[in-house]
C-alpha positions, 0 to 999 in steps of 0.5 A, spaced: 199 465 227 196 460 233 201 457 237 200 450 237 196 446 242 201 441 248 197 436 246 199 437 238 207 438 239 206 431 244 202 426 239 208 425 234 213 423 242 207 419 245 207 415 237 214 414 237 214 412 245 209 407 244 212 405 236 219 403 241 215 400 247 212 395 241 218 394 238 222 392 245 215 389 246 217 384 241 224 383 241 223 381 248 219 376 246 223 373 242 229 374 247 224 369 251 223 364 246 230 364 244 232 364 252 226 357 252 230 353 246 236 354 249 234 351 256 231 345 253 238 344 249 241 344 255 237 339 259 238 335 253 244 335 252 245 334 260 241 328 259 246 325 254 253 327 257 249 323 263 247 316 259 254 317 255 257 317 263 252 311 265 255 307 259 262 309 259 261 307 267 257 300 264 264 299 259 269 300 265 265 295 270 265 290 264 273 289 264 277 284 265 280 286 272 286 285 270 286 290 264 283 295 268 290 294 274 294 293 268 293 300 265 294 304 271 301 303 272 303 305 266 301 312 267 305 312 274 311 308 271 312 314 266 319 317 266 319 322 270 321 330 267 328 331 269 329 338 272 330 345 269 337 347 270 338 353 273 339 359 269 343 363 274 350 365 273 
């Protein structure tokens, strides 16, 4: 029997390498186009939280001056918490 030429033992490694480059090849494309997508959803999501904001901003601007005073008190004449008593003996 005759030994098997070098190049005959490394033609089935050479295919299996370049069928896992093409495969990573792909999946890195895919990766890229999902990466893509998801930067366009970001910058249209931060575009709506800024018009959301300018609106929120509009609504409070047009408030009585007087509701707007009103309300800030109430969150400063809250009872305060009383303190924890201690558990030391």
């Amino acid at each position: 029997m005759s030994k098997p030429s070098p190049i005959d033992t490394l033609a089935p490694r050479v295919e299996r390498l370049l069928a896992q480059y093409q495969a990573l090849e792909q999946a890195h494309q895919q990766q890229q186009a999902t990466l893509a997508a998801l930067y366009r959803e970001r910058e249209s999501l931060r575009l709506r939280l800024q018009a959301s904001r300018a609106r929120v901003d509009e609504l409070i601007a047009r408030l009585p001056a007087n509701q707007t005073e009103a309300a800030q008190p109430q969150a400063a004449t809250a009872a305060p918490i009383p303190p924890t008593p201690s558990l030391s003996t």
